[in-house]
N, CA and C atoms as a LAMMPS dump frame, in Angstrom:
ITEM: TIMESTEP
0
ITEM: NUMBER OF ATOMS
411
ITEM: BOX BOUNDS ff ff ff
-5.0000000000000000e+02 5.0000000000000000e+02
-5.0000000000000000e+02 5.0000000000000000e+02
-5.0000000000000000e+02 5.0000000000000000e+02
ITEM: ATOMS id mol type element x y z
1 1 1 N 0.827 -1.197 0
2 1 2 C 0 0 0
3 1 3 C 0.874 1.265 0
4 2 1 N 2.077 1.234 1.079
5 2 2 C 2.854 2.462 1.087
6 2 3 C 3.704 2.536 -0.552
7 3 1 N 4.17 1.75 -1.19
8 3 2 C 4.526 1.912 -2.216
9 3 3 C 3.371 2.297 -3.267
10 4 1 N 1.617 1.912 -3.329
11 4 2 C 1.222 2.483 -4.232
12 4 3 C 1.353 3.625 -4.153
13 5 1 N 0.856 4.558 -2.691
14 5 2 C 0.759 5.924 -2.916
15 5 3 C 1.665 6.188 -3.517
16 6 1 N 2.868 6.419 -3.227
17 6 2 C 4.561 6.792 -3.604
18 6 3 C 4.203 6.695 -5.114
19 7 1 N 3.809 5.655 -5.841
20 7 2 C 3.749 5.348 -7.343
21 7 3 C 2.77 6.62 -7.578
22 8 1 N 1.548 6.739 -7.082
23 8 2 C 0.375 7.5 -7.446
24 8 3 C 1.189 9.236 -7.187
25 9 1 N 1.689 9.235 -5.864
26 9 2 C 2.018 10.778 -5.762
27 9 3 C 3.367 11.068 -6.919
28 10 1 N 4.147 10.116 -7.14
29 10 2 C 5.444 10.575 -8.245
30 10 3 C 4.917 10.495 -9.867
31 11 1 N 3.654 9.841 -10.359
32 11 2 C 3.313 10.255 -11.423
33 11 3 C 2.807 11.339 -11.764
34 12 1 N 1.944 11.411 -10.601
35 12 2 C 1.225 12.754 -10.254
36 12 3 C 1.89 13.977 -10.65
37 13 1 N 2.922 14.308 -9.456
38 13 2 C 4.126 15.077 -9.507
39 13 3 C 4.788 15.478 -10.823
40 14 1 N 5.271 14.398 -11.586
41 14 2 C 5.621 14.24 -13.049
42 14 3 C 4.614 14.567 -14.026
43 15 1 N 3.322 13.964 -13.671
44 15 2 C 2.679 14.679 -15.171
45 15 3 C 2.141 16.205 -14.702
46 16 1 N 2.202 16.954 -13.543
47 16 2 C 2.063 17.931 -12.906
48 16 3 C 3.118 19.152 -13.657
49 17 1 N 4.372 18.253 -13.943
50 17 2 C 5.621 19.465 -14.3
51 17 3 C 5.682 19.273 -15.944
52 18 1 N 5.11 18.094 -16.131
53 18 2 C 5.171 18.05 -17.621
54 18 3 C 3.648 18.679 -18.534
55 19 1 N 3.035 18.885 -17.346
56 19 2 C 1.663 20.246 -17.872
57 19 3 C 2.937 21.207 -17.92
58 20 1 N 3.503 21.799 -17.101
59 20 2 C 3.87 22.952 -16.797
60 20 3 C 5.447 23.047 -18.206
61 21 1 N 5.515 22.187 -18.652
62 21 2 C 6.826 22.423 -19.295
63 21 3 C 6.006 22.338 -20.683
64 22 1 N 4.848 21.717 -20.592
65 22 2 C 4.036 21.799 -22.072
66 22 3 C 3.628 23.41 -22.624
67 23 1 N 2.875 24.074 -21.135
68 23 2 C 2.133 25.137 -21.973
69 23 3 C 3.531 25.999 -21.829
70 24 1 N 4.947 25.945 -21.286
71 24 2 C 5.552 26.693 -21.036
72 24 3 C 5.76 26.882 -22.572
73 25 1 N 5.926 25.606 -23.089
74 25 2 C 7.136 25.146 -24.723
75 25 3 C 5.591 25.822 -25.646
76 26 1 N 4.426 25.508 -25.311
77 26 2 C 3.275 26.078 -26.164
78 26 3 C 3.805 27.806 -26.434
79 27 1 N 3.44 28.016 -24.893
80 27 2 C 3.368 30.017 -24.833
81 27 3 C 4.833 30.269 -25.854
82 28 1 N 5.846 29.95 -25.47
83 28 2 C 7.294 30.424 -26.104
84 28 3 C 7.163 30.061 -27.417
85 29 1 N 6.483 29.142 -28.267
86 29 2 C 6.576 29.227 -29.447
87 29 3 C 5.243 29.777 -30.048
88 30 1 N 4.584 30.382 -29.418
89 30 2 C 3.138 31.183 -29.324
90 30 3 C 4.039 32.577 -29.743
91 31 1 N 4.779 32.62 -28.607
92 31 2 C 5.811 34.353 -28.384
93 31 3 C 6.578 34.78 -29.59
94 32 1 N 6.929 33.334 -30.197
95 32 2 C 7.971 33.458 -31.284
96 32 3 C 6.997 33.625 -32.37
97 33 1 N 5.892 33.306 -32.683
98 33 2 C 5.018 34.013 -33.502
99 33 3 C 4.421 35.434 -33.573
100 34 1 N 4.603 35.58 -32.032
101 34 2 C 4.27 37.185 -32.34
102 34 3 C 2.548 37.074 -31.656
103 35 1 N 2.222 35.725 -31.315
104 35 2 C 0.846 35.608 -31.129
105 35 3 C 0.591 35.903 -29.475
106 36 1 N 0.777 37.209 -29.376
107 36 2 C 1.159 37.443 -27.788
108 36 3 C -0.454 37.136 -26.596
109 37 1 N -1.42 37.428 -27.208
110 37 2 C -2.902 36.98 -26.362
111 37 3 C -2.43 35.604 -25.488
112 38 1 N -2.758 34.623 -26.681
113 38 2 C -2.138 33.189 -26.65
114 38 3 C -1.548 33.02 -25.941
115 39 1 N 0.201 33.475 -26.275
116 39 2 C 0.803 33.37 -25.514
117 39 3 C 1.133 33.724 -23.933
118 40 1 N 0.394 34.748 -23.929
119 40 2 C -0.017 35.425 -22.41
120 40 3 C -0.573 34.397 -21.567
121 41 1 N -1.617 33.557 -22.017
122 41 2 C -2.593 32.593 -21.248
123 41 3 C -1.276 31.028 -21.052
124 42 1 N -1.008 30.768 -22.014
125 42 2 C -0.11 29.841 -21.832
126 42 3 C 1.246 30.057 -20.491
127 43 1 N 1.908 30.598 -20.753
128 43 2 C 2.415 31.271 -19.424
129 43 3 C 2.114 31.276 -18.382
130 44 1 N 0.448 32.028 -17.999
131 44 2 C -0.107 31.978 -17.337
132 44 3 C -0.361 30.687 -16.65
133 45 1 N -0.932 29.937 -17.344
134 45 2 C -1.031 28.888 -16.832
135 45 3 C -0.396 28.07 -16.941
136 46 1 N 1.054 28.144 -17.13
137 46 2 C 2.41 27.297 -16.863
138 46 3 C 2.927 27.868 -14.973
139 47 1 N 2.308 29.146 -14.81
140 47 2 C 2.755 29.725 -13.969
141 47 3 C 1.686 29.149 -12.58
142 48 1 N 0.342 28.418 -13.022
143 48 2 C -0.639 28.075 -12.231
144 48 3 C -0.09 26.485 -11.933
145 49 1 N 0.507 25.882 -12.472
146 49 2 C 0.88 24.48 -12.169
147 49 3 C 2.94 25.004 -11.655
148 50 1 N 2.951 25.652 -11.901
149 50 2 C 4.396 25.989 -11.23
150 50 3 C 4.808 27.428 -10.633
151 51 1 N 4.037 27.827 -9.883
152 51 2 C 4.247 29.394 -9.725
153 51 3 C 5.998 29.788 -9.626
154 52 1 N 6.313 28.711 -9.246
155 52 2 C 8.143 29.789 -9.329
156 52 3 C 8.909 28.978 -10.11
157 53 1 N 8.507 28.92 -11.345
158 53 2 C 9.067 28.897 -12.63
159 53 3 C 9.462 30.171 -13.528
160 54 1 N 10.318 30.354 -13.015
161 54 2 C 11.122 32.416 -13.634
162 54 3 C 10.582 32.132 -14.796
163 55 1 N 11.118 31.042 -15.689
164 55 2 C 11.203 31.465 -17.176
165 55 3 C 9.302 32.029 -17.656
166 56 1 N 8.357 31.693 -17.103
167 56 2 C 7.161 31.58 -17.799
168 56 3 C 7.021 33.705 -16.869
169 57 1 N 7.881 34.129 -16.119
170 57 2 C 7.484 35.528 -15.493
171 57 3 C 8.107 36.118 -16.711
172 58 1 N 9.678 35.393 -17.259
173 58 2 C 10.539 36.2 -17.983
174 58 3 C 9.66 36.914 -19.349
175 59 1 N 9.13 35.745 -20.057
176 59 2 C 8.153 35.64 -21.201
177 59 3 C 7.205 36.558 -21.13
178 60 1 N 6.71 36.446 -19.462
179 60 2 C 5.213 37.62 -19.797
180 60 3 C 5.66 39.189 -19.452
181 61 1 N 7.126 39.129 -18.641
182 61 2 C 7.335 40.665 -19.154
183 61 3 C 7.88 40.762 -20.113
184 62 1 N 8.331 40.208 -21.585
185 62 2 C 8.25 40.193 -22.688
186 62 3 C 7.421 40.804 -23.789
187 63 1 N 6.121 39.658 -23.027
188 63 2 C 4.823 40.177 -23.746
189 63 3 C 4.513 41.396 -23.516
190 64 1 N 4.439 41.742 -22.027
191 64 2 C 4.063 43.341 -21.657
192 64 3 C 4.573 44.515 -22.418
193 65 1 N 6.12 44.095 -22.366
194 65 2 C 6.961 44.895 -23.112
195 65 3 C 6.262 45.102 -24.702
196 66 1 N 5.862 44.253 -25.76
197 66 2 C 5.609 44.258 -26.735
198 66 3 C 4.13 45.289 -26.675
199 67 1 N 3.395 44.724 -25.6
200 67 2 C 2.072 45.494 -25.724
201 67 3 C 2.008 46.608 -24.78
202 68 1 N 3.272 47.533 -24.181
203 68 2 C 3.502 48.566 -24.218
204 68 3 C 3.557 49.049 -22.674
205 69 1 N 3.204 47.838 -21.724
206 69 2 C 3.004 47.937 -20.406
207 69 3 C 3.647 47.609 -19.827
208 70 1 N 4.507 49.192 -19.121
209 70 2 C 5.495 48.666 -18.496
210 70 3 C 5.078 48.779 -16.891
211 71 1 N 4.273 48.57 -16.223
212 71 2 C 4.205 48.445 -15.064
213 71 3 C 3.353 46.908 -14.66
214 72 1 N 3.273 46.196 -15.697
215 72 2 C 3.029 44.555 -15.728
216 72 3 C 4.315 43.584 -16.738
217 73 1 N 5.007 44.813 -17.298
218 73 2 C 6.326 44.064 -17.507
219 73 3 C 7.499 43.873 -15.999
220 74 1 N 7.278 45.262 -15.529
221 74 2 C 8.524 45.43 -14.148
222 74 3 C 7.506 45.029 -13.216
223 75 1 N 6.677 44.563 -13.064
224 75 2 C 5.703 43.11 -11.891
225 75 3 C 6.653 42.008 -12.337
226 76 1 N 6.166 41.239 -13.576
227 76 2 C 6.994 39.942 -13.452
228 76 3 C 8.216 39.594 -13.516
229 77 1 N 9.192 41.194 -14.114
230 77 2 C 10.521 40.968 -14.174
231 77 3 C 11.003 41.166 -12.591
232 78 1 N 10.2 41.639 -11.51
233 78 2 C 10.348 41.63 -9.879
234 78 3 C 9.977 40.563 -9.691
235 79 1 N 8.798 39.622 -9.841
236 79 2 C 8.631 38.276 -9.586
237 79 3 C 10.36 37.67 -10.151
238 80 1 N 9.985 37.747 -11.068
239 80 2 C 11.09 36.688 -11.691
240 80 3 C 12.532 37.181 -10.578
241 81 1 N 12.919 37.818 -10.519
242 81 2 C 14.023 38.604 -9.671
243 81 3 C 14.228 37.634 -8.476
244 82 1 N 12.76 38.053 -7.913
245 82 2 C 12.722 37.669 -6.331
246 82 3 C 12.783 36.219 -6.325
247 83 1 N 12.598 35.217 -7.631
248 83 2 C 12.781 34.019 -7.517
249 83 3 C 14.309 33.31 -7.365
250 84 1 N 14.662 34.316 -8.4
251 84 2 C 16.347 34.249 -8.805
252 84 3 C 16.86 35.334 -9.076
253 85 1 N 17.735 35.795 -7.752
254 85 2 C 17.927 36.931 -8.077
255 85 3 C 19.326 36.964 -9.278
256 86 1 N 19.652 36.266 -9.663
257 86 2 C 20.537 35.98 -10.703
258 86 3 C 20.824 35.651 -12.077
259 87 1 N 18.925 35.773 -12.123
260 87 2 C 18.514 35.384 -13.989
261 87 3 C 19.032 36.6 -14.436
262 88 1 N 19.966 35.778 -15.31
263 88 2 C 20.264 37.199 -16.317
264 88 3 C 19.543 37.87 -17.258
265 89 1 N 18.602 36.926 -17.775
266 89 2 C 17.899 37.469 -18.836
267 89 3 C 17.101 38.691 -18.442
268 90 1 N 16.643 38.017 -16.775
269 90 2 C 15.63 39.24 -15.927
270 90 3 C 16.452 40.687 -15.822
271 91 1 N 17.717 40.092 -15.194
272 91 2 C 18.483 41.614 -15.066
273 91 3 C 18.424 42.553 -15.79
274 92 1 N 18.515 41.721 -17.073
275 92 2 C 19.323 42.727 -18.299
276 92 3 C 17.777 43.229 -18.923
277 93 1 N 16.584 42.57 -19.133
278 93 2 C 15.697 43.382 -19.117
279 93 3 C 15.545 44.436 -18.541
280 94 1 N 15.141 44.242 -16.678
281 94 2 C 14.717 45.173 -15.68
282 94 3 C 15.565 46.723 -16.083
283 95 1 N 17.255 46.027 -16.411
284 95 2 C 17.914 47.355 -16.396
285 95 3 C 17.697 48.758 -17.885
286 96 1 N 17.355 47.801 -18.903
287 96 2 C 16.759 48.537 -19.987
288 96 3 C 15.984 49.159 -19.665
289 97 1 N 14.556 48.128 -18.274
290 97 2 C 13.471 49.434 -18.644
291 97 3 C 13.607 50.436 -17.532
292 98 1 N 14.563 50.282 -16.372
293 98 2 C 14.64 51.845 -15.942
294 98 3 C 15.335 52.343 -16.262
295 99 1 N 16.44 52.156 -16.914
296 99 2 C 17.41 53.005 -18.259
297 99 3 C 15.777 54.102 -19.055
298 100 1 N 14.796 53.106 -19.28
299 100 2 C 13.809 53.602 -20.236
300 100 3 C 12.873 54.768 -19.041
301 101 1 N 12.96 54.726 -17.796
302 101 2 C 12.246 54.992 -16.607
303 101 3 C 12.887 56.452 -16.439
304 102 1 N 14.347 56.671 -17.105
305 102 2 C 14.766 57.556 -16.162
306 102 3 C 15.484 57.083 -14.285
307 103 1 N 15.694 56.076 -14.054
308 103 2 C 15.815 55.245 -13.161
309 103 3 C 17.203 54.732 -12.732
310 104 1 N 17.783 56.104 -12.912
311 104 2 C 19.239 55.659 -12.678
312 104 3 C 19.882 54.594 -11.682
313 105 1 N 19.345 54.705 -10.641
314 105 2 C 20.388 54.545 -9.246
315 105 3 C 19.697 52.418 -9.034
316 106 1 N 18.092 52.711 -9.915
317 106 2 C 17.819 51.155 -10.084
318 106 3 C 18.826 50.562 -10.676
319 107 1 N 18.841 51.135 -12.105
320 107 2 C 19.769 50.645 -13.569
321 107 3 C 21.345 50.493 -12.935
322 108 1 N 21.775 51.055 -12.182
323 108 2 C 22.777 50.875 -11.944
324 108 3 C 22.975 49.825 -10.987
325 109 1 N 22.18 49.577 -9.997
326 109 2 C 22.119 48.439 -8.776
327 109 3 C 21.767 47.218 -9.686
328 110 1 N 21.329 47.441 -10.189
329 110 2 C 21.081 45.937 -11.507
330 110 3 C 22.08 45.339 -12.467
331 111 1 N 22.396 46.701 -12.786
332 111 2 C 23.987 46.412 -13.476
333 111 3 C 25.085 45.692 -12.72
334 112 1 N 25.504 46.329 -11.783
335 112 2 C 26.339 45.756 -11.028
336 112 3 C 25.717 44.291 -10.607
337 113 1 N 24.545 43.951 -10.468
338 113 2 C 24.405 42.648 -10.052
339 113 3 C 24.988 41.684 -11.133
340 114 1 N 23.912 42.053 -12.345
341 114 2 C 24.375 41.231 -13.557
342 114 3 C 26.222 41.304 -13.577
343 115 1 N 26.789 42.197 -13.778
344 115 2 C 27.905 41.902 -13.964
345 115 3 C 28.823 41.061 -13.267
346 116 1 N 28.082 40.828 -12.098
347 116 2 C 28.921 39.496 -11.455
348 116 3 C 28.354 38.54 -11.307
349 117 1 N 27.161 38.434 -12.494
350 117 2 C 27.129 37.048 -12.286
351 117 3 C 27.103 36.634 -13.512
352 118 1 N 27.421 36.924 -15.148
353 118 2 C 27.372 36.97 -15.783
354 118 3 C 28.303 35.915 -16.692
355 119 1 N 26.717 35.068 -17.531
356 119 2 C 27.923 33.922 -18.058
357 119 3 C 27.511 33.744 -19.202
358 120 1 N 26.06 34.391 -19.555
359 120 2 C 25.637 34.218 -20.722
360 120 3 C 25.37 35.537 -21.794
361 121 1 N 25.373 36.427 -20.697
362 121 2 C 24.696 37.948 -21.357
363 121 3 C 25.595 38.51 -21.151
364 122 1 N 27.086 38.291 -20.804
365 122 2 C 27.979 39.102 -20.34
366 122 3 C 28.531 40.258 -21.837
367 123 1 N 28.16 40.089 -23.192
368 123 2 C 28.349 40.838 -24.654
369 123 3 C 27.248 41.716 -24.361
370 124 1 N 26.037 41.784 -23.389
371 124 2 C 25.29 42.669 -23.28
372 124 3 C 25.518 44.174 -22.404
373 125 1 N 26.818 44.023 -21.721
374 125 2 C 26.949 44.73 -20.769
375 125 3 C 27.783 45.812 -21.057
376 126 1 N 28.419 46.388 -22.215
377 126 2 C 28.926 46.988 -22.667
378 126 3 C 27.978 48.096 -23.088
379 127 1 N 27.172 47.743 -23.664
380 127 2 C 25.847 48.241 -24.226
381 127 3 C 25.022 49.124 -23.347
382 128 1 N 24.733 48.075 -22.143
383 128 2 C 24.169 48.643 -20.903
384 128 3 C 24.99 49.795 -19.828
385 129 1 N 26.146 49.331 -20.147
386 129 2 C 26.727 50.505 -18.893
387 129 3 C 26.737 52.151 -20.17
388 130 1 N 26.699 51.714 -21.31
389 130 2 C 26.623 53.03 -22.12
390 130 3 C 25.267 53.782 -21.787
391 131 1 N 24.168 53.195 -22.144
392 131 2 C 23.14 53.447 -21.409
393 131 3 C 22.914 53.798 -20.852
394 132 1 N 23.599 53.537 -19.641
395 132 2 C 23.442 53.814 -18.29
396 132 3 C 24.121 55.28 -17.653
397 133 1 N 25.784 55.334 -18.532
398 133 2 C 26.493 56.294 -18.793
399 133 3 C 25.688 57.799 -19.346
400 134 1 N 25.014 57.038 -20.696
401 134 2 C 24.523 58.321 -21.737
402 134 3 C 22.944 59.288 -20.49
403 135 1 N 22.473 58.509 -19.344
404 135 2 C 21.738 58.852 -18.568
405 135 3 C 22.235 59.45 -17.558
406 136 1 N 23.303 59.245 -16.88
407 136 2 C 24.276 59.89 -15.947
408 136 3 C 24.65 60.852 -16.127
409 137 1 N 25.339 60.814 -17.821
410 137 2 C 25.726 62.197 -17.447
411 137 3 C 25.717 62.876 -18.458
């Protein structure tokens, strides 16, 4: 009996993350169409079977970004943050949009994060401290 549950709760579990990695792989190739509604809901509800799954926050401040809202883009790029404060992809967003904010002293506390932890976006940071520079001063 103690081994069925165990069988019943680890399939469970498994087809639980493999909803969540389905509508994730749905929404992102939803995003890559440009079909942002869609893709909004997919996310969404990648985010309802896994709430601290960064990548499905990263995507919908993506979307926001595209449909012009930036105070539900910098919500999930702070979700996503507070999950990991070390996603780069999140950083290097967040720091564009208070570069875009007028938001110096953010853009700069962000910068410096990304830059030490930087393994994938580190060709982005050249870019960003100009940015960041051309706002300073």
């Amino acid at each position: 009996m103690k081994y069925l549950l165990f069988l019943i709760f680890f399939f469970y579990s498994y087809s639980t993350y493999s909803l969540n990695d389905n509508f994730f792989l749905i929404g992102k190739k939803l995003y890559e169409e440009k079909k942002f509604d869609k893709a909004k809901l997919e996310f969404e509800r990648s985010i309802t079977f896994n709430p601290k799954f960064v990548g499905s926050y990263v995507y919908l401040a993506k979307i926001f970004f595209q449909l012009k809202n930036s105070d539900e883009e910098k919500k999930n790029l702070q979700t996503a943050l507070m999950l990991d404060p070390k996603n780069e992809e999140a950083l290097h967003l967040i720091i564009e949009l208070f570069v875009k904010e007028n938001d110096f002293k953010n853009a700069e506390k962000n910068y410096h994060i990304l830059s030490s932890v930087c393994s994938k976006l580190c060709n982005k940071l050249p870019f960003l401290k100009t940015s960041i520079g051309n706002f300073k001063g």
